[in-house]
N, CA, C and O atoms as CSV, one atom per row, in Angstrom:
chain,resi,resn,atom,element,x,y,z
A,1,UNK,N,N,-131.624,133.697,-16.471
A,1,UNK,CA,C,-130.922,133.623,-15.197
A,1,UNK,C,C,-129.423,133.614,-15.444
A,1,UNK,O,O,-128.936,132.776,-16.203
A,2,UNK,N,N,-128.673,134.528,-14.821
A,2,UNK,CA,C,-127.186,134.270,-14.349
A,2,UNK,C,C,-126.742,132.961,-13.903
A,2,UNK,O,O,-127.201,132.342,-12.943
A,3,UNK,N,N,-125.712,132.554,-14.765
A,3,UNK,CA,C,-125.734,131.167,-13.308
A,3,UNK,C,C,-124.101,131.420,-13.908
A,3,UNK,O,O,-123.600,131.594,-15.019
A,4,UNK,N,N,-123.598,131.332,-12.480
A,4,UNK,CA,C,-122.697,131.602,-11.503
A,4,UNK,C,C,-121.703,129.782,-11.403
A,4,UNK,O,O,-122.202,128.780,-10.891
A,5,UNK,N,N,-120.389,129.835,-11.994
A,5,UNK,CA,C,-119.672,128.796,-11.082
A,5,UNK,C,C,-119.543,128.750,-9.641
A,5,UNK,O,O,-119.441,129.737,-8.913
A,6,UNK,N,N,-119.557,127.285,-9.201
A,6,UNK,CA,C,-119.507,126.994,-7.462
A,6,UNK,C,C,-118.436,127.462,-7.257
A,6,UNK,O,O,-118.476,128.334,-6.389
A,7,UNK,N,N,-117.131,127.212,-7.815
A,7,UNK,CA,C,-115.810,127.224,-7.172
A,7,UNK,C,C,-115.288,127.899,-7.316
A,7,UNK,O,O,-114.128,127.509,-7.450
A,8,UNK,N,N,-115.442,129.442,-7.445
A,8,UNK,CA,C,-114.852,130.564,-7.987
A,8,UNK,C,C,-115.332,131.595,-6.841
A,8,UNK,O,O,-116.436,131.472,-6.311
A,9,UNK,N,N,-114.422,132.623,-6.495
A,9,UNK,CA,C,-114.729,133.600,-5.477
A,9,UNK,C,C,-115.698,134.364,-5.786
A,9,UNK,O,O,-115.706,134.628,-6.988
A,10,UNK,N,N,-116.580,134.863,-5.149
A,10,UNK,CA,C,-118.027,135.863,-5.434
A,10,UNK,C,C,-117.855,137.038,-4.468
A,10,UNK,O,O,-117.782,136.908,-3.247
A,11,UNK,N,N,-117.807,138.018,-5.030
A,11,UNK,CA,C,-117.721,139.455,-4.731
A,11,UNK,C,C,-118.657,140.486,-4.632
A,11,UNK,O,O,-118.374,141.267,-5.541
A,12,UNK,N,N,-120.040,141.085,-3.742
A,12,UNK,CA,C,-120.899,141.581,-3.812
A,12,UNK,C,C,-120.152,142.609,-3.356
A,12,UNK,O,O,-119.341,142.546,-2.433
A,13,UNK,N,N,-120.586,144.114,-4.385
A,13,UNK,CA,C,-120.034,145.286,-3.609
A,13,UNK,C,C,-121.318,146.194,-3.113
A,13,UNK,O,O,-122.235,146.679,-3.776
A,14,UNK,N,N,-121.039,146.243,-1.688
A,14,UNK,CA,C,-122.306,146.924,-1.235
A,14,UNK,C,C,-123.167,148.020,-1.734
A,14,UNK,O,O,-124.392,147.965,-1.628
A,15,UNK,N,N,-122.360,149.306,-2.435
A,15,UNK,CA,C,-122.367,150.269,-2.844
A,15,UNK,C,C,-123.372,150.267,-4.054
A,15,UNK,O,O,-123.248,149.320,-4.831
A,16,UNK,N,N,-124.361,151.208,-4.325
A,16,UNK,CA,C,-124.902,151.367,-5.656
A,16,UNK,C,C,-124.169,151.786,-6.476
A,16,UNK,O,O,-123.949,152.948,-6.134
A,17,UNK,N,N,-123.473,151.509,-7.634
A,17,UNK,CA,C,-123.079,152.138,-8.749
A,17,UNK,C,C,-123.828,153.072,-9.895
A,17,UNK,O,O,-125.040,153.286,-9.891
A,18,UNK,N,N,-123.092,153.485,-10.671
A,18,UNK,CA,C,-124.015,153.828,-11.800
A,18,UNK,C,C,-123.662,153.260,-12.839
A,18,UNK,O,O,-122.483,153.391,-13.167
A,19,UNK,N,N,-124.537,152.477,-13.659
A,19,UNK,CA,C,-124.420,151.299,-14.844
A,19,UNK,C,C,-123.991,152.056,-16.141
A,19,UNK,O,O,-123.666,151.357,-17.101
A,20,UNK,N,N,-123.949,153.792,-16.300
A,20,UNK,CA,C,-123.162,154.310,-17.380
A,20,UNK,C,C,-122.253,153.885,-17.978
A,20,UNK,O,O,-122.231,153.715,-19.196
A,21,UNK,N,N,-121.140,153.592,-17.007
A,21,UNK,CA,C,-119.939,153.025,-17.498
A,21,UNK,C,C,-120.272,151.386,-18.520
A,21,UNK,O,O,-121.245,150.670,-18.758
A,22,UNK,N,N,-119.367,151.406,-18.734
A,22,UNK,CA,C,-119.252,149.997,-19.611
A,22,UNK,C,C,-117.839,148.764,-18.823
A,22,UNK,O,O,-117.652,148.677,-17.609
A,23,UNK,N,N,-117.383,148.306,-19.434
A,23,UNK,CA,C,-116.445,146.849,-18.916
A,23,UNK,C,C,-114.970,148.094,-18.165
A,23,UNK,O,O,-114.575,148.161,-17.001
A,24,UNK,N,N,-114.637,148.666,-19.042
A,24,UNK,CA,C,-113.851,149.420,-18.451
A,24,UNK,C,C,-113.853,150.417,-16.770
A,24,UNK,O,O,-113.006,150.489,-15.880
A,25,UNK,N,N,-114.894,150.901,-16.895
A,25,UNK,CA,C,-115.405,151.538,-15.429
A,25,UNK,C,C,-115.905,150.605,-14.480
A,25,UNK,O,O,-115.507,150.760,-13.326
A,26,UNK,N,N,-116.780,149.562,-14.739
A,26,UNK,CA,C,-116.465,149.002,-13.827
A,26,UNK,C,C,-115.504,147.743,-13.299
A,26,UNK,O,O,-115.738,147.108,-12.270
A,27,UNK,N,N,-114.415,147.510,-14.167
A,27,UNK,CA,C,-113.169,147.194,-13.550
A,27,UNK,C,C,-112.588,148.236,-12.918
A,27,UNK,O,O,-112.046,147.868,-11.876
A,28,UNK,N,N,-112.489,149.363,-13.132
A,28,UNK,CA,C,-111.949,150.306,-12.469
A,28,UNK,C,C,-112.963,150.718,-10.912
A,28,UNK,O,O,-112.814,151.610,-10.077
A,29,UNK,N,N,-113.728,149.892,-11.009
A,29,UNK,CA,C,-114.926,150.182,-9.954
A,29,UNK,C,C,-114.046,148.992,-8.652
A,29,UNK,O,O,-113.743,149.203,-7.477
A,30,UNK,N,N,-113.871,147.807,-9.498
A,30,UNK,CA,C,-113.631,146.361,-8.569
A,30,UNK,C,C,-111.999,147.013,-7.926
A,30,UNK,O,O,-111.573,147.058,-6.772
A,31,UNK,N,N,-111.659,147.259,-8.652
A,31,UNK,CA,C,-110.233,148.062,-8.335
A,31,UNK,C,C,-109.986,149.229,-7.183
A,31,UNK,O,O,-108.974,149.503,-6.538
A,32,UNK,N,N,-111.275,149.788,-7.185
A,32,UNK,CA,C,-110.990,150.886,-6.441
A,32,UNK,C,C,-111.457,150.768,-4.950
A,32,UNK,O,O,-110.947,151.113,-3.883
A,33,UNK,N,N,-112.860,150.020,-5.365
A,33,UNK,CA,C,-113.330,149.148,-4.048
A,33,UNK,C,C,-113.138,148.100,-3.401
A,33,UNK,O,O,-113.339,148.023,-2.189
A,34,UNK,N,N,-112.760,147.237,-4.059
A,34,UNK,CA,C,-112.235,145.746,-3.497
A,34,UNK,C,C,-110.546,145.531,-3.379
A,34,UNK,O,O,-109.902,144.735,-2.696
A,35,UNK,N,N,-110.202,146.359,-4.132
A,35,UNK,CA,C,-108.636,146.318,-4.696
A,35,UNK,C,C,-108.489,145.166,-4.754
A,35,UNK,O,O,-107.975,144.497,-3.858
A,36,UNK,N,N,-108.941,144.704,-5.890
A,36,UNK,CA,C,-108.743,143.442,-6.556
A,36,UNK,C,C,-109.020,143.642,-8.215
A,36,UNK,O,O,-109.856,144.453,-8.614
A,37,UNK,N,N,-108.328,142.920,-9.006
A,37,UNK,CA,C,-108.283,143.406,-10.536
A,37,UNK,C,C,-109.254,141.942,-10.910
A,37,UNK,O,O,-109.033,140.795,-10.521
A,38,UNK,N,N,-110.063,142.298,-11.547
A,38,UNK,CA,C,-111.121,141.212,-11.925
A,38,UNK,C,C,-110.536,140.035,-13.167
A,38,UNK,O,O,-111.100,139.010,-13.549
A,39,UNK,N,N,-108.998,140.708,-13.674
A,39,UNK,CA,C,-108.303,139.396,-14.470
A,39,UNK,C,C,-107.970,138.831,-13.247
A,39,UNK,O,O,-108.833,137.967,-13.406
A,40,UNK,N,N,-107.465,138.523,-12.102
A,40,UNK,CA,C,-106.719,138.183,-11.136
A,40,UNK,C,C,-107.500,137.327,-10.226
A,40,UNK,O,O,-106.926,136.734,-9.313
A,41,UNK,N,N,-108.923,137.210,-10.435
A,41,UNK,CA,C,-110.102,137.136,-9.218
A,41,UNK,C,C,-111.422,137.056,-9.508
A,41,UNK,O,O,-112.037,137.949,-10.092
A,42,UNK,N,N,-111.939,135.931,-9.094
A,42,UNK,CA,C,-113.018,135.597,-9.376
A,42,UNK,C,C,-114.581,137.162,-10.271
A,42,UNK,O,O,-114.361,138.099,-11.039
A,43,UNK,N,N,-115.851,136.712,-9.669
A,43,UNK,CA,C,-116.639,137.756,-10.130
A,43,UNK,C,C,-116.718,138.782,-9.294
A,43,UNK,O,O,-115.838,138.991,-8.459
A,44,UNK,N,N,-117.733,139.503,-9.418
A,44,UNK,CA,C,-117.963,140.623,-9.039
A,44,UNK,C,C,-119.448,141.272,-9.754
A,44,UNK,O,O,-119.851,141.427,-10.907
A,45,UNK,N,N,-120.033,141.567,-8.267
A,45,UNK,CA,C,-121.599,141.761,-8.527
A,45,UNK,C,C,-121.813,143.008,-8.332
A,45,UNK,O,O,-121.048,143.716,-7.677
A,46,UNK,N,N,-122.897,143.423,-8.892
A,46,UNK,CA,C,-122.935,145.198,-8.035
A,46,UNK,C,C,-124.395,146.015,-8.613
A,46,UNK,O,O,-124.707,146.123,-9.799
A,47,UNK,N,N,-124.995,146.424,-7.697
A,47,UNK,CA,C,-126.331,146.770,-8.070
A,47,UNK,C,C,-126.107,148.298,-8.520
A,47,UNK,O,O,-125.110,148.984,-8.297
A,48,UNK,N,N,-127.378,148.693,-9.266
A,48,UNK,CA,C,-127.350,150.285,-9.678
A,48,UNK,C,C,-127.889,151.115,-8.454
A,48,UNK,O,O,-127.929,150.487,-7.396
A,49,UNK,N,N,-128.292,152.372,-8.427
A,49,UNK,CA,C,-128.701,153.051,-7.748
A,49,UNK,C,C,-130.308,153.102,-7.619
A,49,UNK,O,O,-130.934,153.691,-6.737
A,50,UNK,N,N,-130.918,152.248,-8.850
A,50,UNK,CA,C,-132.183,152.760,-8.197
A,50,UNK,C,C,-132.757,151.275,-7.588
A,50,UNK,O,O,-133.922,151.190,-7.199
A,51,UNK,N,N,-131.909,150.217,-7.547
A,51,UNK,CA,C,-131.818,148.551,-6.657
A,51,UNK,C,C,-132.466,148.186,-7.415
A,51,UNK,O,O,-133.031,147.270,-6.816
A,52,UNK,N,N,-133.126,148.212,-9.029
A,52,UNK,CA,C,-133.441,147.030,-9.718
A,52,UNK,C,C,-133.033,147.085,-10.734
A,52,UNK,O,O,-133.806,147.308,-11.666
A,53,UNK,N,N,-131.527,146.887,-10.985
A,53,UNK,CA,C,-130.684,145.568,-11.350
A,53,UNK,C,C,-129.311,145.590,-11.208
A,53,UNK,O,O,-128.497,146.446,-10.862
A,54,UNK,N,N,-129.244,144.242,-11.620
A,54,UNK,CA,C,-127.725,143.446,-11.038
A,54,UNK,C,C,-126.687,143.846,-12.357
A,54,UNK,O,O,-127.154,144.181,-13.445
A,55,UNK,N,N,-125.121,143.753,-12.073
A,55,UNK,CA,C,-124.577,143.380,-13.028
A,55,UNK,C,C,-123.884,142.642,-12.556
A,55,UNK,O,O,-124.009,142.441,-11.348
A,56,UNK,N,N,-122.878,141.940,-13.300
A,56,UNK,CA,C,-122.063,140.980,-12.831
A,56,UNK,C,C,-120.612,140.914,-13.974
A,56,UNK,O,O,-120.870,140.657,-15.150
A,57,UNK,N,N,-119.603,141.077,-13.700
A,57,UNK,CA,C,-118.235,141.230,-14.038
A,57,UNK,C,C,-117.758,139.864,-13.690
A,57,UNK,O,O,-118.002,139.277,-12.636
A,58,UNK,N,N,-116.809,139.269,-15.031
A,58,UNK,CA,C,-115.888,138.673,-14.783
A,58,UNK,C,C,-115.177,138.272,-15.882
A,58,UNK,O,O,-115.543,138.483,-17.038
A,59,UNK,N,N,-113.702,137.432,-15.418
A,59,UNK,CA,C,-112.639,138.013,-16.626
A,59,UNK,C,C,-112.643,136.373,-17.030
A,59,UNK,O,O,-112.704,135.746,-15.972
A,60,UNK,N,N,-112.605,135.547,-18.074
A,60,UNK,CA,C,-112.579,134.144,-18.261
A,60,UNK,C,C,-110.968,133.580,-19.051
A,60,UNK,O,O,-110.724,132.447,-19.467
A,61,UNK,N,N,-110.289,134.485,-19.061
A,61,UNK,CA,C,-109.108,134.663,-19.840
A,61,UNK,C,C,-108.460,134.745,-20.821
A,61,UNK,O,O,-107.246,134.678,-21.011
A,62,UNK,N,N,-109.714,134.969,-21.792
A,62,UNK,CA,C,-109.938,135.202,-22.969
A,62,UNK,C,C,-110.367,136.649,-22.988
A,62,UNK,O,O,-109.572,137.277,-23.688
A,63,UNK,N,N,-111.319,137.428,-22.489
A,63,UNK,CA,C,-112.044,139.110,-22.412
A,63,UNK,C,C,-112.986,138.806,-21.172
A,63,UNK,O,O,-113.358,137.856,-20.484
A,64,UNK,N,N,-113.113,139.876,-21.268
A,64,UNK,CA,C,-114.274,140.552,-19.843
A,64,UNK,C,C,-115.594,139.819,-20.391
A,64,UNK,O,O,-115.647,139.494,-21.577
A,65,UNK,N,N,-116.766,139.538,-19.424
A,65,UNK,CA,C,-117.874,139.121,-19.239
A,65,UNK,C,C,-118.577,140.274,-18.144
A,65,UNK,O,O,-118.226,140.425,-16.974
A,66,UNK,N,N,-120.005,141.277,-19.081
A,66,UNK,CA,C,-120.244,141.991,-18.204
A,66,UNK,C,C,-121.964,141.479,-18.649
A,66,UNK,O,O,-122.364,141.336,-19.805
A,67,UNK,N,N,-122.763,141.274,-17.414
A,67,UNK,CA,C,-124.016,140.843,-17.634
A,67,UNK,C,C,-125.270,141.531,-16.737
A,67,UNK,O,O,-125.469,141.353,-15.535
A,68,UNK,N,N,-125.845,142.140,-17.412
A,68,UNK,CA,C,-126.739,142.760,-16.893
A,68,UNK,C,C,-128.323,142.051,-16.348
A,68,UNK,O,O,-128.862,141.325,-17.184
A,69,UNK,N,N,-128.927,142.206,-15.245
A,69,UNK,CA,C,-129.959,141.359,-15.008
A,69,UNK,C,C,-130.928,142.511,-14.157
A,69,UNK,O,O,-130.668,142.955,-13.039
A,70,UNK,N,N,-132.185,142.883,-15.059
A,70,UNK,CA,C,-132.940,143.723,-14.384
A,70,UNK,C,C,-134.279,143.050,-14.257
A,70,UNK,O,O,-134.903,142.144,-14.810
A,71,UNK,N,N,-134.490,144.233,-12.906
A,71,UNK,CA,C,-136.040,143.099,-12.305
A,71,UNK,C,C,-137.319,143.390,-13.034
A,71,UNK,O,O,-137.346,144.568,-13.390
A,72,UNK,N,N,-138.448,142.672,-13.395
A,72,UNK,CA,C,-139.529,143.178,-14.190
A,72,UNK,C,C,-140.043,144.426,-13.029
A,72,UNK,O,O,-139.847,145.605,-13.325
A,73,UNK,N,N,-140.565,144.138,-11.991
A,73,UNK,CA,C,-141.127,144.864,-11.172
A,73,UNK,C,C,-140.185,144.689,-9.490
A,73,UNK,O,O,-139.613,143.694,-9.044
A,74,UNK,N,N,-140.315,145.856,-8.980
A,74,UNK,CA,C,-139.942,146.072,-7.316
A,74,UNK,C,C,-138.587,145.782,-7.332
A,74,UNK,O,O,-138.048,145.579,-8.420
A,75,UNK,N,N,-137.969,145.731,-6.335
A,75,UNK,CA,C,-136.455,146.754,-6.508
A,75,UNK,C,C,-135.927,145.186,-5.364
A,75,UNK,O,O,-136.643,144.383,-4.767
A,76,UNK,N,N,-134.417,145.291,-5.458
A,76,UNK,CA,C,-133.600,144.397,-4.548
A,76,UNK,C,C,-133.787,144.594,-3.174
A,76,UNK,O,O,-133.068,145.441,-2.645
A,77,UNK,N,N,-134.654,143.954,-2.435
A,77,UNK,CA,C,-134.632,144.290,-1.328
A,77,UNK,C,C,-133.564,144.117,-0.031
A,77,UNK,O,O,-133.178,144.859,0.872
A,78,UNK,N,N,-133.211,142.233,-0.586
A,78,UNK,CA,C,-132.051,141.910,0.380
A,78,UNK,C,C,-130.985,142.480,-0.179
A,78,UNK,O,O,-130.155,141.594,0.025
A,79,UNK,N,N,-130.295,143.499,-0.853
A,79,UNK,CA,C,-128.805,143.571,-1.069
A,79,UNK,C,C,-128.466,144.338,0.047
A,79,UNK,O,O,-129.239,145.142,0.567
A,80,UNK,N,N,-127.312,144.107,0.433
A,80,UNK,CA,C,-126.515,144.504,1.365
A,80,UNK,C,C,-126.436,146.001,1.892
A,80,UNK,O,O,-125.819,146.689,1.079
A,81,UNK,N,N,-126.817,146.636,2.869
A,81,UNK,CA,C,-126.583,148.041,3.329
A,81,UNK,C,C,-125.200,148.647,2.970
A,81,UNK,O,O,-124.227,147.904,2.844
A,82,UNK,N,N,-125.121,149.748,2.833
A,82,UNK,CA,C,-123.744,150.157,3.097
A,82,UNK,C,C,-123.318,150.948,3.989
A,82,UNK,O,O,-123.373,152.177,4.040
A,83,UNK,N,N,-122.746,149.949,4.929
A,83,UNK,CA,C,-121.921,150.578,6.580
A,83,UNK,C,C,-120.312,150.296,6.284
A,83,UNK,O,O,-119.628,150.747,5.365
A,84,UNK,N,N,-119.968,149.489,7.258
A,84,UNK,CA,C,-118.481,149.482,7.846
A,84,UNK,C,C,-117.700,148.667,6.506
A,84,UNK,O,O,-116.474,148.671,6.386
A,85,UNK,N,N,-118.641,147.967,5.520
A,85,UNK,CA,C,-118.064,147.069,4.938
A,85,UNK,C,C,-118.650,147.723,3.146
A,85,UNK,O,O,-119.785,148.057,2.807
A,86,UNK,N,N,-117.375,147.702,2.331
A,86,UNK,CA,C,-117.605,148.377,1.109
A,86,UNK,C,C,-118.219,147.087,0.433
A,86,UNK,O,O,-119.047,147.152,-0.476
A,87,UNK,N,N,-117.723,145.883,0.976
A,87,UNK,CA,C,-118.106,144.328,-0.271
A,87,UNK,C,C,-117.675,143.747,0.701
A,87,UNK,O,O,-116.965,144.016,1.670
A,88,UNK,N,N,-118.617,142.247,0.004
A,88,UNK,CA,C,-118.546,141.101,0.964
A,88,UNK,C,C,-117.745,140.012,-0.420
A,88,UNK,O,O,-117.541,140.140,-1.627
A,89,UNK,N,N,-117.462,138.833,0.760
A,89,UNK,CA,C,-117.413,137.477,-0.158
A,89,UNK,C,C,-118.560,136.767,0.215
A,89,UNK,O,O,-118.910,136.722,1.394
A,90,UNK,N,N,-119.115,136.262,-0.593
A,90,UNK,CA,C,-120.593,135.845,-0.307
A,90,UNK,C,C,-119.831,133.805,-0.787
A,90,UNK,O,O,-118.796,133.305,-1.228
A,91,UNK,N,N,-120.932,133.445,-0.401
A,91,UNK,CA,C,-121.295,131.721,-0.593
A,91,UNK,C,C,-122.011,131.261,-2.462
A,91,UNK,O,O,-122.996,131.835,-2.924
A,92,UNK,N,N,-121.451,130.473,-3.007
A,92,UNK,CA,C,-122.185,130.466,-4.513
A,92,UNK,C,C,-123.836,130.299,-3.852
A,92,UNK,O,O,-124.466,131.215,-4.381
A,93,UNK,N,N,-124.439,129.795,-3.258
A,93,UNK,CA,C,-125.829,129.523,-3.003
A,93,UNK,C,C,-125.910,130.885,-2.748
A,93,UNK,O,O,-126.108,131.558,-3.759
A,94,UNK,N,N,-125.824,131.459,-1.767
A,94,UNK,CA,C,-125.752,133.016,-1.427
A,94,UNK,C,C,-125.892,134.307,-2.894
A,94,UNK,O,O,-126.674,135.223,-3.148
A,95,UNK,N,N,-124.825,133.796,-3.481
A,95,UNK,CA,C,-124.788,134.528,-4.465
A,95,UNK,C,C,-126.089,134.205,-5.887
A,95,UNK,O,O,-126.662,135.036,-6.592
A,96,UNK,N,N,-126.193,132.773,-5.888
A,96,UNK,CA,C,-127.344,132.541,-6.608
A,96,UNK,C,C,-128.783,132.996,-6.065
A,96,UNK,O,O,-129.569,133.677,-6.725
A,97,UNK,N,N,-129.017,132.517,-4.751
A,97,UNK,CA,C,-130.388,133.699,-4.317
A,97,UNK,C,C,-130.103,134.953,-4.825
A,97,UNK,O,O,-130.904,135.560,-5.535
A,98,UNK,N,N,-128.980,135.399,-4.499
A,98,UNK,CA,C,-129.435,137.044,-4.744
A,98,UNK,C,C,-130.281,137.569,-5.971
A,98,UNK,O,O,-131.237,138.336,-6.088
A,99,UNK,N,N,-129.200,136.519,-7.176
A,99,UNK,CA,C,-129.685,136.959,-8.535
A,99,UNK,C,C,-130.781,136.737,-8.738
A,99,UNK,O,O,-131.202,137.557,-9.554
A,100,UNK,N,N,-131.986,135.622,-8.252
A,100,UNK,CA,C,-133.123,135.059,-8.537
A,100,UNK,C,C,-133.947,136.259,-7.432
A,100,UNK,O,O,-135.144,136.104,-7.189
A,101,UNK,N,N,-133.268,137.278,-6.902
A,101,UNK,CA,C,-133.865,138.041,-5.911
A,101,UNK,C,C,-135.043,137.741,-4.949
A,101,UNK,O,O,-136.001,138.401,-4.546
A,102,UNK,N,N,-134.540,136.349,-4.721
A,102,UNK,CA,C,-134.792,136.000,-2.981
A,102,UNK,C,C,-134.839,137.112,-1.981
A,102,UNK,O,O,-134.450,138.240,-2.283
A,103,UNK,N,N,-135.307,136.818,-0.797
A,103,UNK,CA,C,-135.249,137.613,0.498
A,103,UNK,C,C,-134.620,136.432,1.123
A,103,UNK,O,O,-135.426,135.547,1.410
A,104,UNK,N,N,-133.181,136.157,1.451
A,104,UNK,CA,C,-132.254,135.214,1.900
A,104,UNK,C,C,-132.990,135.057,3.365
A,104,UNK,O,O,-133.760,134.098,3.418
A,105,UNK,N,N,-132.888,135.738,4.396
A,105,UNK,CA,C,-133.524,135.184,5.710
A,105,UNK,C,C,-134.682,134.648,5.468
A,105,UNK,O,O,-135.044,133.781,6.263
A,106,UNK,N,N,-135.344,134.900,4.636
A,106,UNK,CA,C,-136.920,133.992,4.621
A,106,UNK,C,C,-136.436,132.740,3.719
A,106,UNK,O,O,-137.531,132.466,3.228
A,107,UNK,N,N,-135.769,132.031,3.305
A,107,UNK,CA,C,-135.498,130.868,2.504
A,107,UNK,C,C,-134.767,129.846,3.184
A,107,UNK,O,O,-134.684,128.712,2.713
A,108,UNK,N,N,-134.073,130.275,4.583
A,108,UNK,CA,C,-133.975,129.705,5.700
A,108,UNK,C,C,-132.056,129.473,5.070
A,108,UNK,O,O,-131.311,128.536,5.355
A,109,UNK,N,N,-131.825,130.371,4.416
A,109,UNK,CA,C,-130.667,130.257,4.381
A,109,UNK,C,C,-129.640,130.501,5.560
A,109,UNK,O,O,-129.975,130.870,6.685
A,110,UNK,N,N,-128.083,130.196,5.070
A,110,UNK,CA,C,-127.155,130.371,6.525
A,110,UNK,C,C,-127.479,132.313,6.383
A,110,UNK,O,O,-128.161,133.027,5.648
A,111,UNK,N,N,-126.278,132.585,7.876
A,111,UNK,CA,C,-126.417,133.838,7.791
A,111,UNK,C,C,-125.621,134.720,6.503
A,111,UNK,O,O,-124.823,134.161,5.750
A,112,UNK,N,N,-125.932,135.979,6.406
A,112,UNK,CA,C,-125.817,136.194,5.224
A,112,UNK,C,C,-124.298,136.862,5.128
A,112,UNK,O,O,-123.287,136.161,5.196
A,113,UNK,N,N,-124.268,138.125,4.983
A,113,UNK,CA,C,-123.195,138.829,4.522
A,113,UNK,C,C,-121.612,138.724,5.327
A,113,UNK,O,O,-121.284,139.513,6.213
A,114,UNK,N,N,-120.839,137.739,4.892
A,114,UNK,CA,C,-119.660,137.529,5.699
A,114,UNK,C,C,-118.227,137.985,4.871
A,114,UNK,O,O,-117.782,137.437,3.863
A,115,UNK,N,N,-117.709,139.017,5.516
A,115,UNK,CA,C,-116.912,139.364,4.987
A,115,UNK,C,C,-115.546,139.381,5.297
A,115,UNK,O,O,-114.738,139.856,4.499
């Protein structure tokens, strides 16, 4: 399991990526979509294209932290659509369901994607 600090900003980007890249592309990913530089700003989450699995970016001030988390079976169901909003700031509880790939409305969590 990922586990995620409480007090640090959490960044889900709606968008599927493609996990080719390495630490470099996707900082240049958080950059282009969030316009935010991941030394500067908390993490940053972001699913692949085929929705089963996560990665997760972040800078500790020492080097980059890039962590990959794929599902044994069936694909992310709750991650975020992509409409009006490229990324959200999500809640650390929020952000910890995701990774344990919860279905957030059935766990009776608050509402979800607030951006």
């Amino acid at each position: 399991m990922i586990s995620l600090p409480s007090k640090v900003p959490i960044i889900v980007v709606h968008h599927p990526v493609s996990f080719g890249c390495g630490i470099d592309g996707m900082r240049g990913l958080c950059i282009k979509i969030v316009k935010k530089d991941p030394m500067d700003f908390g993490y940053f989450l972001f699913i692949n294209k085929g929705h089963n699995q996560l990665r997760v970016l972040w800078y500790d001030g020492q080097g980059f932290y890039l962590c990959t988390k794929r599902l044994s079976k069936g694909r992310y169901s709750n991650w975020p659509k992509v409409g009006e909003n490229l990324f959200s700031t999500v809640a650390y509880f929020q952000a910890q369901g995701l990774l344990a790939g919860h279905i957030l409305e059935d766990k009776g969590y608050l509402p979800l994607w607030n951006s």
